[in-house]
C-alpha positions in Angstrom: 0.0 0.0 0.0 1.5 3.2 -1.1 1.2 6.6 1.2 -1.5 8.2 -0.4 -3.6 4.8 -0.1 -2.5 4.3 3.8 -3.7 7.9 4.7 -6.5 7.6 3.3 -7.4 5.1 4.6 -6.4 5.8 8.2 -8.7 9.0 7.5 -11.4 7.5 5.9 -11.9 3.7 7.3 -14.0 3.7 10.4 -12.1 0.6 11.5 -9.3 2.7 12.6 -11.9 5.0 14.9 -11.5 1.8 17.1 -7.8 3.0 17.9 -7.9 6.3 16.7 -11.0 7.3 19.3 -9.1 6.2 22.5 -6.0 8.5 22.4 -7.8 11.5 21.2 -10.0 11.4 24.4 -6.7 10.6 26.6 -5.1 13.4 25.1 -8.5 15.8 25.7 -8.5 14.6 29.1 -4.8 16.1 29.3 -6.3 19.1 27.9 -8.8 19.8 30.1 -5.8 19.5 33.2 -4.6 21.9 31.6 -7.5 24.1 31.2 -8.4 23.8 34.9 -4.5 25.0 35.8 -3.7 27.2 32.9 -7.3 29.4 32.5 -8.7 31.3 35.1 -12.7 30.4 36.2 -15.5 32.6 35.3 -17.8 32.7 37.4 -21.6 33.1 36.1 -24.2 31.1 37.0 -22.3 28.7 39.3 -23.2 30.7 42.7 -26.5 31.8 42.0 -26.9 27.1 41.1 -25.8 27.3 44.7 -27.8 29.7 46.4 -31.2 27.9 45.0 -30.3 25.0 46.1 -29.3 25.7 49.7 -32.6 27.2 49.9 -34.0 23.9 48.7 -31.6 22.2 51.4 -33.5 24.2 54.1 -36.7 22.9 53.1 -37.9 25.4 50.4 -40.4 23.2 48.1 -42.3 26.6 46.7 -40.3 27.0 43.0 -41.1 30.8 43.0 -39.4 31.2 46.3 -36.2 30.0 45.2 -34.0 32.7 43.8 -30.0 33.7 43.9 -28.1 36.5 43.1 -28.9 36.7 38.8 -32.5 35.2 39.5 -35.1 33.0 40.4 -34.7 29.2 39.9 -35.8 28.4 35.8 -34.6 24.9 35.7 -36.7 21.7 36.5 -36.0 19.3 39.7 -33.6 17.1 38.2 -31.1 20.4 38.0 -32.2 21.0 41.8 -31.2 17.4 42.6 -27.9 17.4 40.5 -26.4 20.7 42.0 -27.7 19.8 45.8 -25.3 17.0 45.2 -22.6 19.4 44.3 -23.2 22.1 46.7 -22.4 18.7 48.9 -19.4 17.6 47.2 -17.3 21.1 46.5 -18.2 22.4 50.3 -21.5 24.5 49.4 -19.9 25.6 45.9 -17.0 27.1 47.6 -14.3 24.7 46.3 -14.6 25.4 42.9 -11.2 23.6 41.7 -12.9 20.6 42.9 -16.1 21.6 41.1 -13.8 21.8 37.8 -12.7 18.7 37.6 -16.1 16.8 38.1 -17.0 19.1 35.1 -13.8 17.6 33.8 -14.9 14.0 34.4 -18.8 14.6 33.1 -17.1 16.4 29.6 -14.9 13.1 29.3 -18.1 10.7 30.2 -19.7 12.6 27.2 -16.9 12.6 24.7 -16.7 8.8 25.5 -20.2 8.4 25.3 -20.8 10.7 21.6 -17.1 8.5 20.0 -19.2 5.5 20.7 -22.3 7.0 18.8 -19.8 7.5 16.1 -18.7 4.6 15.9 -22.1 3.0 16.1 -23.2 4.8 12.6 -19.6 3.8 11.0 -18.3 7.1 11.0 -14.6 7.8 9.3 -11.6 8.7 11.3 -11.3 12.1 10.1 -14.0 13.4 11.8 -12.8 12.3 15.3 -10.7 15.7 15.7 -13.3 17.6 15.2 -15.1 16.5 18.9 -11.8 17.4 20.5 -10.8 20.6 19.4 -13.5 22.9 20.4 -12.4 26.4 22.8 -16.0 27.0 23.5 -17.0 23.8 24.6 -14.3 23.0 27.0 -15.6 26.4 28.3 -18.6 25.7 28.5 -18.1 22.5 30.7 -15.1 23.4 32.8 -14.7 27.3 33.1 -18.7 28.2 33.9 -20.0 24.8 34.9 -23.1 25.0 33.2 -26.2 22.6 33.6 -26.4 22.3 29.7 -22.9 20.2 30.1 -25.0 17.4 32.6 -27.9 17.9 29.8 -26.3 17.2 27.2 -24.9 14.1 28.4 -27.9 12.8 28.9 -28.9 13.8 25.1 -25.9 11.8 23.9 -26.7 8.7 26.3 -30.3 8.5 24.9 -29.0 8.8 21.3 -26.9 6.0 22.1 -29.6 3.7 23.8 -32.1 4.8 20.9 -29.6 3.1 18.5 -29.2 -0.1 19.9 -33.3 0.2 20.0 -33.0 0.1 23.8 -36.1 2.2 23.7 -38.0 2.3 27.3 -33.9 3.0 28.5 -33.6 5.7 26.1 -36.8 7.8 26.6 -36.2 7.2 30.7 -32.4 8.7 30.2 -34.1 11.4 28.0 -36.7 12.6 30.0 -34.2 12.8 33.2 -31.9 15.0 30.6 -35.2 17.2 30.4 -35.7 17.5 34.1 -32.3 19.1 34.0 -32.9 21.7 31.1 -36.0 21.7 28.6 -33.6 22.2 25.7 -33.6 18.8 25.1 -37.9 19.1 24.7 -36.2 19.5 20.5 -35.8 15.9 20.6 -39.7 15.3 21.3 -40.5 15.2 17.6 -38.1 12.8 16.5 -38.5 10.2 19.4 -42.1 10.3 18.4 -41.8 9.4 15.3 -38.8 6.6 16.0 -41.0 5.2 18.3 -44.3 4.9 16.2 -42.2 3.6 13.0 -40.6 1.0 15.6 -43.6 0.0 17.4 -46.8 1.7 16.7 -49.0 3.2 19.3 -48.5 0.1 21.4 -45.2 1.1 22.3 -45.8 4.7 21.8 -48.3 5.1 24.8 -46.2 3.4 27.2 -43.1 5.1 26.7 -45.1 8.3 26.7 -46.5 7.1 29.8 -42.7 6.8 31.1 -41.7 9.9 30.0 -44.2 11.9 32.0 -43.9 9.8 35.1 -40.2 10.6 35.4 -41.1 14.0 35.2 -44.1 13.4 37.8 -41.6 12.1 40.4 -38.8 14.4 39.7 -41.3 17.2 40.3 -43.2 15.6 43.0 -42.1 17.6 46.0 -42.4 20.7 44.7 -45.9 19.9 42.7 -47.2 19.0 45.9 -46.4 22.7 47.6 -47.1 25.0 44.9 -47.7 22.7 41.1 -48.7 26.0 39.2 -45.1 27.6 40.9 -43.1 24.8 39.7 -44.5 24.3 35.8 -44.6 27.7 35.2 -40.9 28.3 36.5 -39.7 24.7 35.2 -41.2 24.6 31.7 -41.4 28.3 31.2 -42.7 28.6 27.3 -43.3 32.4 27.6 -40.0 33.2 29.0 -39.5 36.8 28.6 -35.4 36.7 26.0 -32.9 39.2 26.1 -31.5 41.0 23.6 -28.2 41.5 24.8 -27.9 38.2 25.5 -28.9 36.2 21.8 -26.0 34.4 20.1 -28.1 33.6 16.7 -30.4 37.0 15.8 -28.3 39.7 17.0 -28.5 40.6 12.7 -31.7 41.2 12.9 -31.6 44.1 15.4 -33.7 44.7 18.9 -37.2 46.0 18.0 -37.2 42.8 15.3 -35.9 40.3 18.5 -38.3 41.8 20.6 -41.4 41.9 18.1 -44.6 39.5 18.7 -44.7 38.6 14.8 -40.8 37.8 15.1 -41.7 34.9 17.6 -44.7 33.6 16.1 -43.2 33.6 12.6 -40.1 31.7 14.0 -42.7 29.2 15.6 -44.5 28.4 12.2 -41.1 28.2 10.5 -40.4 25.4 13.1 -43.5 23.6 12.4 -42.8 24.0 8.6 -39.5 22.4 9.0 -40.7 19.4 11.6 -43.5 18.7 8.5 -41.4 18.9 5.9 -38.5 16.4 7.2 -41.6 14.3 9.0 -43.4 13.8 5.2 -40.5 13.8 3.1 -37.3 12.0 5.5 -38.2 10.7 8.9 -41.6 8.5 8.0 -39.7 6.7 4.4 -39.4 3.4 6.3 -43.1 3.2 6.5 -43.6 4.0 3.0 -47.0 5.7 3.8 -47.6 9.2 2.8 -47.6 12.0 5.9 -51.9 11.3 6.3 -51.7 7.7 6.2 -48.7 7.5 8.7 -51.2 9.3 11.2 -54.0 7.6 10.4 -52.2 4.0 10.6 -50.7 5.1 13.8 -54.1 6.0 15.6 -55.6 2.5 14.1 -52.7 0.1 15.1 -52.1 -0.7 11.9 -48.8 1.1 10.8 -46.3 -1.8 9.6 -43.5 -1.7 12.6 -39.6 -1.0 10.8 -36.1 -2.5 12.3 -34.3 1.4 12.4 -30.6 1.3 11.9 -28.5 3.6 14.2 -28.0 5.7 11.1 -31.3 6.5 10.3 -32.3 6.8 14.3 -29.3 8.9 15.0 -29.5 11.1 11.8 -33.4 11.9 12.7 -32.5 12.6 16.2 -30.0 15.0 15.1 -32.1 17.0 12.6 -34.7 17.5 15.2 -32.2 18.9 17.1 -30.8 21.6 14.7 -34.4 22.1 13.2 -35.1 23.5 16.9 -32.2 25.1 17.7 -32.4 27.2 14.3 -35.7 28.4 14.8 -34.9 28.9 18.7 -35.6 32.7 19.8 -33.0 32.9 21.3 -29.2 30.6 21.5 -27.0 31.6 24.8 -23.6 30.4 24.5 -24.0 27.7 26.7 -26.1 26.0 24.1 -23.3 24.8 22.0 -23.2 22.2 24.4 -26.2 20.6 22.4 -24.7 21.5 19.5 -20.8 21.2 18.9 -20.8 16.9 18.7 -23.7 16.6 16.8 -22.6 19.4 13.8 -19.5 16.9 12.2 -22.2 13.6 12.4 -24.6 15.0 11.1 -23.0 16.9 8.0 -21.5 13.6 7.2 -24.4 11.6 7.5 -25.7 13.8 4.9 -22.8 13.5 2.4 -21.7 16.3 2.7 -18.1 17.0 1.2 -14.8 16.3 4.2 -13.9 19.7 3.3 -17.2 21.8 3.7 -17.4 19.7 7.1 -14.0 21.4 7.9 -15.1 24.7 6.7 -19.0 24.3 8.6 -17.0 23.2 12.2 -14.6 26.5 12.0 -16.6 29.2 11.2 -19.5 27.8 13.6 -16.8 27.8 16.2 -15.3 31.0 15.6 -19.1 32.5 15.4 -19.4 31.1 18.8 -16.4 32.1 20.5 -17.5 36.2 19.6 -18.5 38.1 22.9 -20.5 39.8 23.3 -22.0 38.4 19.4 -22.0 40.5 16.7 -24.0 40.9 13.3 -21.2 39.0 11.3 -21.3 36.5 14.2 -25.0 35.9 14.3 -25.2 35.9 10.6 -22.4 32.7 10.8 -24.8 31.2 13.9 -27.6 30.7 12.0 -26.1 30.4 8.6 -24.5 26.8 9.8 -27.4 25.7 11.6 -29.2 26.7 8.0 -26.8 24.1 6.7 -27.4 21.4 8.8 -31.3 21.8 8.0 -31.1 23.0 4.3 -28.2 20.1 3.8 -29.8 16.9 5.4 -33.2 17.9 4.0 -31.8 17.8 0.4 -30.0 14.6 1.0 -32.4 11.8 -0.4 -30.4 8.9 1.2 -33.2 8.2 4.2 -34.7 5.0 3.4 -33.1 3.2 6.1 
């Protein structure tokens, strides 16, 4: 084999990921060593986590009660339970070093966990540097300690259950990822459908069934002291978004971001786009057109499919950027959801190695501009445009 034929195939053979995948994750766990000694911690939301939840510790169960210094508590139970746990380990959020590297840990737990979703769908080597070499998401997980790094681990742990068709595992781990931060409610459409094409409504009302209940219980002690308190503050769908603040429509300008008809126009562009992969992408293993599909489901009577992980985890993953495109507003700590599931997915969708390349940089040096600019915004939602416009053109979905 000449030198041109071995790198190429070291780059492009996913039986080399298998080798390859181990010593990139050793050598981000070196990074991220050196992040915690090297780079100063920001603090941002990490003290006001710890006030709410000492007042929880105190016996606080009334949701609109529990506020710290940059606000009141906006995050379901699951959240509460995760950060009362750290308030215990890191002395009541004082030993922040510590708090760093159990960040540390739960960014390596994900890598792990997102390589072997990778290698599930047969993805090539040269993506694998990609899921390593990101500033803002090492940020995001080990310099602010944000709750969208413990979300999105769950997100990645469901996709990885949902390809191996582990589904009552999957929809549990996701709906626990939801009771840590709704962001991962963008799933919701794509699990429904995965579920119906794999079992019908047989298996859809049971695992809907699950879903809730987690929720139920997570909630439980604070739905039974104040329930209006706690959904309105948990799963708060008319949240009140900040201009300053937006990482995706700063291009548009304030009285735009701000407008009523902005909103509601961003909400039927989201349903548009959820039809449009649903009757044209997600429902081909059925082979029933988008009225049929519904009307087979409600009867029983919708032929089950075998999913591979390719089609489960390419499905999953438009859902995701379908939702976070037409989002009202992206914070930076939203690249969480995003940053692993941009290379997959652009490949899954044939994209050309290159424009994968040239997608990953510019989305990462869009989202490493603060305070976000025009030209920055413009980049945001010009990539997540790509990973809709790209996958929804790509007529390879038949399973």
């Amino acid at each position: 084999m000449g030198t041109y034929s071995f790198i190429l195939d070291l780059l492009t053979n996913p039986k080399h990921s298998l080798w390859i995948a181990p010593l990139l994750v050793a050598a981000d766990a070196v990074l991220c060593g050196l992040v915690i000694q090297k780079i100063p911690y920001t603090e941002i939301d990490w003290t006001t986590y710890m006030q709410q939840v000492a007042l929880y510790q105190s016996g606080e169960r009334d949701y609109t009660a529990i506020k710290g210094d940059t606000g009141p508590l906006v995050y379901p139970a699951a959240h509460v339970y995760i950060y009362s746990f750290l308030h215990e380990l890191t002395d009541g959020g004082r030993d922040i070093a510590f708090g760093q590297l159990i960040f540390a840990g739960i960014y390596i737990a994900t890598l792990m966990t997102v390589v072997a979703c990778y290698i599930r769908v047969g993805a090539p080597p040269y993506l694998l540097p990609l899921l390593v070499l990101s500033k803002r998401l090492h940020s995001i997980y080990i310099l602010r300690l944000f709750n969208d790094g413990i979300a999105a681990m769950a997100m990645w742990l469901s996709i990885f259950l949902f390809q191996k068709r582990q589904f009552s595992a999957a929809v549990t781990i996701w709906s626990l990822g939801v009771g840590v931060k709704m962001s991962l409610l963008l799933l919701a459409p794509a699990i429904a459908v995965i579920i119906a094409l794999s079992g019908g409504i047989g298996l859809a009302i049971p695992l809907a069934i699950n879903a809730i209940s987690v929720q139920g219980l997570l909630g439980l002690p604070f739905l039974k002291e104040n329930a209006i308190g706690y959904l309105s503050r948990a799963f708060e769908f008319t949240r009140e978004f900040l201009f300053k603040w937006t990482v995706n429509w700063r291009f548009i300008g304030e009285e735009t971001f701000l407008s009523g008809a902005f909103a509601v126009n961003l909400l039927g562009l989201h349903v548009f786009l959820l039809l449009a992969f649903m009757a044209a992408r997600w429902i081909n293993p059925s082979r029933c057109e988008l009225d049929s599909f519904a009307t087979k489901f409600l009867q029983g009577s919708l032929p089950k499919s075998v999913l591979s992980p390719g089609f489960i985890t390419k499905t999953l993953l438009t859902s995701l950027a379908i939702g976070m495109l037409c989002a009202r507003s992206l914070h930076y700590q939203f690249f969480a959801y995003l940053a692993w599931a941009t290379p997959l997915l652009l490949w899954q969708s044939g994209l050309h190695p290159v424009m994968i390349y040239v997608v990953w940089a510019i989305q990462e040096v869009a989202w490493n501009v603060y305070p976000s600019t025009t030209a920055s915004s413009v980049a945001v939602v010009l990539c997540l445009g790509t990973q809709v416009v790209v996958p929804l053109l790509d007529t390879r979905w038949d399973n």
